[in-house]
C-alpha positions in Angstrom: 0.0 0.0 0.0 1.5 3.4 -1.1 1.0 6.4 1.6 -1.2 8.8 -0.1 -1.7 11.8 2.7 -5.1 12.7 1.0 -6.4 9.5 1.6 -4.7 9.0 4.7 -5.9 12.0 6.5 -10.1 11.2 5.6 -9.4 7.9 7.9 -7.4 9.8 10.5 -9.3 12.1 11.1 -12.1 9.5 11.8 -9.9 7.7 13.8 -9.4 10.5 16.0 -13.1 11.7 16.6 -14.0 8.5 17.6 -10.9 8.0 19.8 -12.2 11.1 21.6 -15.5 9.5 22.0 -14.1 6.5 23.1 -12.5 8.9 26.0 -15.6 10.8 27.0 -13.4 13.4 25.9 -14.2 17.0 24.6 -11.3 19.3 24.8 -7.6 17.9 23.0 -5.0 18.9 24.9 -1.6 19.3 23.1 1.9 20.3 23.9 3.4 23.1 21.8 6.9 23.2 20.5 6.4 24.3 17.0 8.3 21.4 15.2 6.7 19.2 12.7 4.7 16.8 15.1 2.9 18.8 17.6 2.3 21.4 14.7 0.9 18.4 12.6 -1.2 16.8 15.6 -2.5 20.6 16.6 -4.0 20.9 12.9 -5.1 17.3 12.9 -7.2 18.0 16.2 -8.6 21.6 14.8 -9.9 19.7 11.4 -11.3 16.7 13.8 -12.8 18.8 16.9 -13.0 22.3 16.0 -10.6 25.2 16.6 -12.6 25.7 19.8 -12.2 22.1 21.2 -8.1 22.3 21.2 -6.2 23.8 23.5 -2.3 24.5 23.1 0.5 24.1 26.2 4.0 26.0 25.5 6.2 24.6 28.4 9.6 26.0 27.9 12.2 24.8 30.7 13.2 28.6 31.6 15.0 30.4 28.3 13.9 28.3 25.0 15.6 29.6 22.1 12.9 28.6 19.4 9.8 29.4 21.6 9.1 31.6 18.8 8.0 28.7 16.7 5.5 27.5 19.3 3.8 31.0 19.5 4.2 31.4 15.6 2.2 27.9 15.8 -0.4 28.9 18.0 -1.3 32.1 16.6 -1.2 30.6 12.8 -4.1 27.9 14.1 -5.6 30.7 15.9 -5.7 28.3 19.3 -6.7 28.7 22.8 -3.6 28.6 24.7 -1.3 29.0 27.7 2.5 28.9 28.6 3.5 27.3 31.5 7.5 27.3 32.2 8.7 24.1 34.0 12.2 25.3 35.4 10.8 25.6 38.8 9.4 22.0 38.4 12.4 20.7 37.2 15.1 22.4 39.3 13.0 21.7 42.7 13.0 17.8 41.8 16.8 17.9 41.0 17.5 20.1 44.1 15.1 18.1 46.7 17.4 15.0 45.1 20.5 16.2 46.2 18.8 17.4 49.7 18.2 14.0 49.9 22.0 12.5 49.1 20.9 11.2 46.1 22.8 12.7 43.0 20.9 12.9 39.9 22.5 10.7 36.6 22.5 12.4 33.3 19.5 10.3 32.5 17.3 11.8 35.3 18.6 15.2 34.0 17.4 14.5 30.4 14.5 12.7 31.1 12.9 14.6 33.8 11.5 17.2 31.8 9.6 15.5 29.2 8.2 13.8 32.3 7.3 17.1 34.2 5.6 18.4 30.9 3.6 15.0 30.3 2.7 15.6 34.4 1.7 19.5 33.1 -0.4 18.5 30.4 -2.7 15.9 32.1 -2.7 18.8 34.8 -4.0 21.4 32.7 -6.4 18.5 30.6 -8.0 17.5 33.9 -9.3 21.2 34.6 -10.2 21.6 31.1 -13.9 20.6 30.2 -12.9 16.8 29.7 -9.7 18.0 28.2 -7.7 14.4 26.9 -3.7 14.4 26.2 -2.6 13.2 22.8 0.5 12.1 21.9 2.2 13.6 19.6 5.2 10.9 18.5 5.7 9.1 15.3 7.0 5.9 14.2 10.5 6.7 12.6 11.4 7.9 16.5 9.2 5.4 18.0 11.0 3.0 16.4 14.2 3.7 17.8 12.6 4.3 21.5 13.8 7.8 21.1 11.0 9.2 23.5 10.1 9.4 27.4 8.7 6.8 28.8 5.6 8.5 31.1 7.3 11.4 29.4 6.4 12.4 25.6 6.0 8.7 24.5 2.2 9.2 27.1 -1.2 10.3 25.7 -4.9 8.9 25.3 -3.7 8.1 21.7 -1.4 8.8 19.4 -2.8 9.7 16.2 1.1 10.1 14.6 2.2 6.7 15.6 2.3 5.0 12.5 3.5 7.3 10.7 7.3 8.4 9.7 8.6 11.8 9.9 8.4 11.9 6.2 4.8 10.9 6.2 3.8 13.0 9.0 5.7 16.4 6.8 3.4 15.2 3.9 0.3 15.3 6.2 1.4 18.8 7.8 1.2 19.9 4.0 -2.1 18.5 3.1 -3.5 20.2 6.2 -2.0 23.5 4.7 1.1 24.2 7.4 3.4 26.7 6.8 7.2 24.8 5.8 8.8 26.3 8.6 7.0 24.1 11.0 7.5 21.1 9.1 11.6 21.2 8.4 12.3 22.9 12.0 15.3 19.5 12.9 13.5 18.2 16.8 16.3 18.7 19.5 16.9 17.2 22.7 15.7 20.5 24.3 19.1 20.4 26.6 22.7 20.2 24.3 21.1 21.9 21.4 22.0 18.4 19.3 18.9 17.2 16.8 17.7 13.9 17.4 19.5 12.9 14.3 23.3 14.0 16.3 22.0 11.9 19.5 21.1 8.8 17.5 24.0 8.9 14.5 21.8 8.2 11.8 18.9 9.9 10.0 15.7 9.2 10.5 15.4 9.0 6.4 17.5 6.0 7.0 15.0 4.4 9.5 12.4 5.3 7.3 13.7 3.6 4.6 14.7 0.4 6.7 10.9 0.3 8.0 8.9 0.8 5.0 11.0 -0.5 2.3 13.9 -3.1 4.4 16.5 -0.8 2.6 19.8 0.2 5.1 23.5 0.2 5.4 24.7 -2.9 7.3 26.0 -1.1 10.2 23.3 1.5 10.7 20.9 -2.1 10.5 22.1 -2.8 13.2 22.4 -0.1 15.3 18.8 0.6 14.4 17.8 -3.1 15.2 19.4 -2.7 18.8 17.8 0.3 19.9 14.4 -1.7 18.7 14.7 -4.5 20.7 16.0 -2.6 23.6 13.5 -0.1 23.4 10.3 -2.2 23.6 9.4 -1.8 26.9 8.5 1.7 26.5 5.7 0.5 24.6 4.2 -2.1 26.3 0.8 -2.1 28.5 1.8 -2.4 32.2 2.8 -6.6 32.7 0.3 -8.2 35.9 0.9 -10.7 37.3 -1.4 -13.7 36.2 -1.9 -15.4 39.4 -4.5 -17.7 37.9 -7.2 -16.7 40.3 -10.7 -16.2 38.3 -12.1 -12.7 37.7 -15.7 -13.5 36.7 -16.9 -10.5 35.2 -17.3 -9.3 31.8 -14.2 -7.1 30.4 -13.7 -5.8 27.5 -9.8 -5.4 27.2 -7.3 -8.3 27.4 -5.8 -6.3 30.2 -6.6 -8.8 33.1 -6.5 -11.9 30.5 -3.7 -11.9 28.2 -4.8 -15.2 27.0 -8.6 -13.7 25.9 -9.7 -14.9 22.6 
């Protein structure tokens, strides 16, 4: 099947209204940071919901150099919005840390505030009328696990997730985005490195590997490693299956793995 974006965005869009539904959710709550995904995900929800049902989070962690392109991205889609700056969220974890003796790695320093904005979000969605986080990753990064677990790889639902960063640039366009928010490079928000620096590969390359099974031998397998490694980010929560019954009716496979 070849991606055609016209096509593809008729069943998106469905997708999503009825994902909302599925939520009992009114409002779509989305974090702001003007690149290609969140831009995409923000005009998605405005063609699915209406302008008025979307609402728009900047979180800068104190001075953001391209904040610009978050404002530019609000005020283009004309959306209901806010800026909330985490700094004091993020520096009064790291500081009660080393109150405590405990010294924080350079993971916790990376990772903590894609958590602290996920934590944001679902704060602002849950005093929002029925506000619902979506997530606002796609595949090519997915792919690779390069995202936060409970940070930006959360959400109700990710309407972006199967698609790559090519495919999600071709859908910012059929949805009429300015370029600038579609070729903005995504950054780690912290050593001003793209993704692309962090991971030593393109994401053109992963794109090609997943749709097509086309890639250099040794970026194969750096790709395939980060994969298998990465999986746990995306699994539902493992139970315990103690074999005890649960009698009622239930609609998910969540409390029977082995459900038919």
């Amino acid at each position: 099947m070849e991606f055609n974006p016209q096509t593809q965005l008729a069943g998106l869009l469905e997708w999503m209204a009825e994902q909302m539904t599925a939520c009992h959710g009114k409002t779509a709550v989305i974090g702001i940071s003007g690149g290609k995904d969140s831009s995409t995900v923000a005009a998605l929800a405005v063609a699915a919901y209406g302008r008025d049902n979307v609402f728009g989070v900047l979180l800068p962690d104190g001075e953001q150099p391209d904040i610009d392109y978050s404002r530019a991205l609000v005020e283009h889609l004309h959306l209901p919005h806010t800026t909330i700056n985490i700094r004091d969220a993020v520096q009064g974890v790291l500081t009660e840390m080393e109150k405590a003796g405990i010294t924080p790695s350079r993971q916790t320093v990376v990772n903590l505030p894609s958590r602290i904005r996920m934590a944001t979000l679902y704060a602002v969605a849950q005093s929002l009328d029925s506000g619902i986080v979506i997530n606002t990753s796609n595949l090519s990064e997915d792919w690779v696990g390069y995202c936060t677990i409970y940070g930006d790889s959360a959400g109700a639902f990710s309407p972006l997730g199967m698609y790559t960063t090519e495919e999600v640039v071709a859908l910012g366009r059929q949805l009429g985005l300015p370029e600038k928010f579609l070729i903005k490079p995504p950054s780690d928000g912290l050593t001003g490195k793209t993704d692309e620096d962090n991971l030593g590969f393109t994401y053109h390359a992963v794109n090609e590997y997943v749709r097509r099974g086309v890639v250099d031998a040794d970026i194969k397998e750096r790709i395939d490693a980060l994969h298998r490694a990465s999986r746990f980010k995306f699994q539902t929560l493992p139970v315990y299956q103690n074999g005890l019954p649960i009698v009622l009716e239930e609609p998910t496979d969540y409390y029977n793995p082995n459900k038919k």
